[in-house]
N, C-alpha and C positions, 0 to 999 in steps of 0.2 A: 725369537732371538736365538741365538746359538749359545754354548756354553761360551764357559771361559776360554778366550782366543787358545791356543795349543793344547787344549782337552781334546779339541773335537766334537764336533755338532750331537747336540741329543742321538741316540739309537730309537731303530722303531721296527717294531718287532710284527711277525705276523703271528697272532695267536688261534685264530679258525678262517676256514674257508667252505663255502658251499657254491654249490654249482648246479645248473641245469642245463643240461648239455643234449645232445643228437645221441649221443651212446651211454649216457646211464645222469643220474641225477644222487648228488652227494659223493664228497671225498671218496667212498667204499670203492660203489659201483663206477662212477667216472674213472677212478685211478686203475680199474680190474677190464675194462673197455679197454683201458689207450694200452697197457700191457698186452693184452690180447690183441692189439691190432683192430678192435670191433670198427665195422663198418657204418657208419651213418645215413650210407646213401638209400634212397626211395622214393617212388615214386611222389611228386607233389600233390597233398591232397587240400594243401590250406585255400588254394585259389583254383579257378578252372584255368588250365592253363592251353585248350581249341588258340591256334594260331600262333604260339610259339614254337620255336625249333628245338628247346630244351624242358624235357618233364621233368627233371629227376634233381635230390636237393635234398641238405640234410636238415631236415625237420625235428622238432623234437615233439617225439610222439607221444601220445596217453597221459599230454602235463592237460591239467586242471587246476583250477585257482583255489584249491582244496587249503592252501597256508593262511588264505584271507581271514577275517575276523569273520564276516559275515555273511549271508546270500547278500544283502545289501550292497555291501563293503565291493563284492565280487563284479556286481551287475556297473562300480562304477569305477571300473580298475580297466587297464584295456591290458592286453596281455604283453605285452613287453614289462608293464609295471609290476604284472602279477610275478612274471617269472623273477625281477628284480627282487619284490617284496618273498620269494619262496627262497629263492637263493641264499638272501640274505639272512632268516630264520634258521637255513641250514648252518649257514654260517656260526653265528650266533651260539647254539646248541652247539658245535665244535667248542667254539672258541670256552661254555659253561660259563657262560657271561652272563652276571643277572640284572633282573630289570632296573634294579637302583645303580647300577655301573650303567648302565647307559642310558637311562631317561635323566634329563638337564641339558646344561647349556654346553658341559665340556664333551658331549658325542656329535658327530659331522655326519653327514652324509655326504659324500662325493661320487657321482654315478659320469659314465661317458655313454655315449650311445650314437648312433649315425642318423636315423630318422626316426627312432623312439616312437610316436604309437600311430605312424604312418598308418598302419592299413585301419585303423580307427577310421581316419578320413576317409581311406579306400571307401572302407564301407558307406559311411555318411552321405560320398557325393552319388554311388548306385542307390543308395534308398531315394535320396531326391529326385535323380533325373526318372526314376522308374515308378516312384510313385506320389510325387510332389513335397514342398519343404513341409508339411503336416507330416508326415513320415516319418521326419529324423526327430528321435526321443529327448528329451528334457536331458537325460546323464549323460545326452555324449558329448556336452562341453568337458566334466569332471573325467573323461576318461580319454582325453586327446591333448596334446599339448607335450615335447620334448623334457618343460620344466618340471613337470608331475614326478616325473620316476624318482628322482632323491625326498619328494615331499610325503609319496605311498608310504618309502621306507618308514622315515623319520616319523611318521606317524605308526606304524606298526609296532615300535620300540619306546615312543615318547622321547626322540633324539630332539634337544631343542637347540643344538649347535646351529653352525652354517650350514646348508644347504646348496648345493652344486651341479649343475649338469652340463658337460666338456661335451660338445658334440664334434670333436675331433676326428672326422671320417676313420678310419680302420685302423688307426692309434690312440682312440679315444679311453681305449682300459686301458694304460699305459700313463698316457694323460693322466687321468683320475688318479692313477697310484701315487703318479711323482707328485701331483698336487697334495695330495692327502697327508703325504711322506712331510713337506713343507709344514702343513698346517701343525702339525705334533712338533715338530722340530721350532720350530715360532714358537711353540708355548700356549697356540688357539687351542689346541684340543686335545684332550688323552686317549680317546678311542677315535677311530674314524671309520666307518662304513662304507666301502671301495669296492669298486669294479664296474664293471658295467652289464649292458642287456639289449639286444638287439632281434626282433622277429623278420622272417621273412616276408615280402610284400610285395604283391604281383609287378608294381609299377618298375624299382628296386632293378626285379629280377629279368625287368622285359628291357632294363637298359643295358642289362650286362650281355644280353642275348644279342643285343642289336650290334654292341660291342663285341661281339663274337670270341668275349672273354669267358666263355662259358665251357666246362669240356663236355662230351657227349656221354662218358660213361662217369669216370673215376677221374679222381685229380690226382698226376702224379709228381710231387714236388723234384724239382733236382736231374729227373727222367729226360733221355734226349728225345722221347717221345713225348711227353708232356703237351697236353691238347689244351688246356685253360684249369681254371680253378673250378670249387663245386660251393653253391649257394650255400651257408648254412645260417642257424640261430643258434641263441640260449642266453646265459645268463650266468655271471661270477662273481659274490661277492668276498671282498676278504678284509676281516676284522685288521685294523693296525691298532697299537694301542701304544705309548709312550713306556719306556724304563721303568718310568719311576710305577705308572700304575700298574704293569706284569709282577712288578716288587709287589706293590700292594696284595694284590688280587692272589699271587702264589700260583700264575699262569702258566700253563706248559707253553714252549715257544715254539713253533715251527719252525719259522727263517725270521732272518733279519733282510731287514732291507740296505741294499747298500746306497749306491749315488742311481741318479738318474741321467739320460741327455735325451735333449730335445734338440729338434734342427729342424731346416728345410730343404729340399731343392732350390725351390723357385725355377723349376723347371718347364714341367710340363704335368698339365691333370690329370692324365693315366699315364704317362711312362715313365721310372724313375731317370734320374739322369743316370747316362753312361758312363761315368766314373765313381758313379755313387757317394759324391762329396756328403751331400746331407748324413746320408745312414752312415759313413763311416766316422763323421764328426760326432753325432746321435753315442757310435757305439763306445769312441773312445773317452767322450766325458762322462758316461755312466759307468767306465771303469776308473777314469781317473776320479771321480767324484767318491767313489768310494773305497779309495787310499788305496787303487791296485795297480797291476801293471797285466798288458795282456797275458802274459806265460800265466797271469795267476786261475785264468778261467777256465774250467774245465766241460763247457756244457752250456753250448745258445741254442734257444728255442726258436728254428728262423723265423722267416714271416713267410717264405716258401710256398705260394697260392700255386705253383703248377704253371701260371705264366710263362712264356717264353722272354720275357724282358726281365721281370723283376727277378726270378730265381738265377738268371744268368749275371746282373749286376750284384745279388746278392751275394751270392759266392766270389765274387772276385772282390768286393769289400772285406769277408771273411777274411781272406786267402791274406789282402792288404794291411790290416788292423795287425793279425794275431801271425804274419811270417812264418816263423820256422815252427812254433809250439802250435800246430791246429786242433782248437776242442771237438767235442763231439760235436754234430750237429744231427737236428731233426724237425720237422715239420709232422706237428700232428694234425693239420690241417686235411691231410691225405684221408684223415678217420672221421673228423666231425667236420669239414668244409672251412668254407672263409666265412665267420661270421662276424664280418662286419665290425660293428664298433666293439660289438663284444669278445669281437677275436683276442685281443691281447690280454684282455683278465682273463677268460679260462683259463689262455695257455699260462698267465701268469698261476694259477693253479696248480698247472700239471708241472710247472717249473718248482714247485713249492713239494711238492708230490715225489718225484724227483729226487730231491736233496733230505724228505725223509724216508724214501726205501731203498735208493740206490740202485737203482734201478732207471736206465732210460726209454722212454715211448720207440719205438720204430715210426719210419715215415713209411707208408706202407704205397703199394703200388708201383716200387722199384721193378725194372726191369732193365734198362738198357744203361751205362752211365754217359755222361756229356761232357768232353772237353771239359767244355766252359765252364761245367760247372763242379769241380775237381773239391769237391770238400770233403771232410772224414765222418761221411753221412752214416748213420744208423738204420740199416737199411733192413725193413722186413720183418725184422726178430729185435724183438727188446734186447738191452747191453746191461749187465750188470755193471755196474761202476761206482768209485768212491767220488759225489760229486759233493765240493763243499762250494763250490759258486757257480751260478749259471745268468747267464744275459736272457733276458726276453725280448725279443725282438720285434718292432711293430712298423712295416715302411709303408705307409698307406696311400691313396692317391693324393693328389695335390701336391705331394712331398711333404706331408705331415712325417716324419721321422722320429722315434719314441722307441728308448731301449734303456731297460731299470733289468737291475742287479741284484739278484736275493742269493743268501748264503745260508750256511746253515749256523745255528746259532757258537758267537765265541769264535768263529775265525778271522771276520773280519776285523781290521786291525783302526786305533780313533779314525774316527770318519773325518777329514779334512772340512774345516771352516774353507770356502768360497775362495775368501780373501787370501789362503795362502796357496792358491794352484797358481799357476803362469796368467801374465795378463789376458789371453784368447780366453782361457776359460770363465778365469774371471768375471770377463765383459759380458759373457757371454749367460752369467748366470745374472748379473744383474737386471739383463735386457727381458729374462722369461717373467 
């Protein structure tokens, strides 16, 4: 339920974040990567990749399921879960949240993810066919299955709240946040355990090849050379926890969260539509939603995969929404790849990351600019800047469209109850 109608809806605040990324793992080292411009890209080592046209992907290297409780625990964890259950410890240890703050019924788990422990199966259906179903082990039911990833968590902490998993194609950490965002704002739950986690997997990555959405070297966001996007994984979780319990608790704050928008195309499965109705609807309810107007944003994290379609309708959205004040913009995608459902909570991280050093990522890989795509991109070399709001941007295929709003703490101004925006948005919150 919301407060008292003209207060403004519950705040909900980010108190930690962990990450397991292609170029470093925890707030520290992730946020000392995307400054540095670090590369993620390398040769693919997870799968044999004989017969594909593309080797190269950003993997995250030298993770092991080292955060698990157990060898046990480990053997029946599949790795999308593990990185979930690591992230979110990282997390967690940010956030100096103890285990009586979040073992019961008032902590959530909300994960998104696109095909969650795919190459699990991968594996399962090559042991069968090569060496019959005696083959496939007693634990690989407990370590397959999209539902598992918020159940890892929620067992690693004692979270006996709701349990969640938004398989949202490439907007699913996005998903998850503004879901989570809701649940505290209801009055379901004071803490909530958000983001999402996504590995790469041969099948995945031989559709995006066939799709010849793949680049050959580098993915260059925004570039009128721009050859496709680059495969990536990992994993982000971010503690949200309610007002009243950061009062409690005596939590240092990160960001706040502001509104969120959801939309569609109803377009087409890989190409956004060419006026970008969905994303630009997406981008202006998660500012209206969070009692702003565009001049107030200083700072979108695009969604930027290097694409010849979607970087081109993205920028002209940009250009549409926010007129004559243009924010900074950047795609760190160019550094750790597209990954997938986990793309939009890291980047929700490094948006977080952001608005406490002041400091913006570079889209790296810049070289030539493109008409079309004319935005006041942060090219190369990190941007010192005073950001106190930034968009995270998530336009995924199908036209899942997904862009939430974090600030920094105390700027943002009461968060508007639903009920009093114009009726379009209105409806429109009703209907999510």
């Amino acid at each position: 339920m919301s407060t008292e109608q003209g207060k403004g809806a519950q705040r909900v605040f980010v108190t930690g974040v962990g990450v397991v990324s292609p170029i470093g793992f925890g707030r520290v080292e992730f946020g000392r990567g995307l400054v540095a411009g670090k590369s993620g890209v390398a040769p693919i080592q997870l799968f044999d990749t004989h017969g594909l046209d593309r080797t190269l992907a950003c993997e995250v290297k030298d993770f092991r399921p080292r955060d698990l409780p157990t060898a046990a625990e480990a053997r029946r964890t599949g790795r999308c879960s593990a990185m979930a259950v690591a992230a979110a410890r990282m997390a967690v240890e940010d956030a100096a949240i103890s285990a009586a703050d979040l073992g019961g019924p008032r902590t959530s788990v909300i994960l998104g993810t696109t095909m969650g422990e795919a190459n699990v199966l991968g594996e399962l259906e090559a042991a069968w066919i090569h060496d019959g179903e005696a083959s496939v082990e007693q634990s690989a039911l407990p370590r397959y299955g999209t539902t598992l990833l918020p159940i890892h968590v929620a067992r690693a902490f004692g979270a006996r709240g709701m349990v969640q998993t938004l398989p949202a194609a490439c907007a699913a950490g996005n998903y998850a946040i503004g879901y989570a965002t809701d649940q505290i704002r209801a009055g379901r739950a004071d803490v909530v355990l958000t983001g999402a986690s996504e590995v790469i997997e041969k099948l995945q990555f031989a559709g995006f090849c066939r799709l010849g959405a793949i680049a050959p070297e580098l993915c260059r966001p925004f570039d009128q050379g721009r050859q496709g996007l680059m495969c990536g994984e990992g994993a982000a979780i971010l503690v949200l926890e309610s007002e009243a319990s950061v009062v409690r608790r005596g939590a240092t704050v990160l960001a706040e969260i502001g509104g969120y928008g959801l939309a569609c195309d109803a377009h087409h499965i890989t190409r956004p539509h060419p006026e970008g109705s969905g994303s630009a609807h997406a981008m202006r309810r998660a500012i209206a939603t969070s009692g702003l107007r565009p001049d107030d944003i200083d700072y979108v994290n695009a969604h930027g995969t290097g694409t010849s379609a979607n970087d081109k309708v993205e920028a002209k959205v940009l250009r549409d929404v926010f007129e004559n004040r243009q924010p900074a913009v950047t795609s760190v995608k160019s550094m750790i790849g597209h990954c997938m459902g986990a793309a939009s909570a890291i980047e929700a991280v490094s948006c977080v990351l952001t608005l406490q050093d002041g400091v913006i990522p570079p889209t790296m890989n810049y070289v030539t600019p493109d008409p079309e795509c004319e935005v006041d991109l942060v090219a190369n070399r990190p941007r010192s800047a005073k950001v106190r709001i930034a968009l995270n941007n998530a336009l995924a295929f199908g036209g899942y469209d997904a862009v939430v709003a974090f600030a920094q703490p105390g700027v943002l101004p009461p968060i508007p109850d639903p009920s009093q925006l114009d009726p379009g948005f209105a409806s429109a919150s009703a209907a999510v």
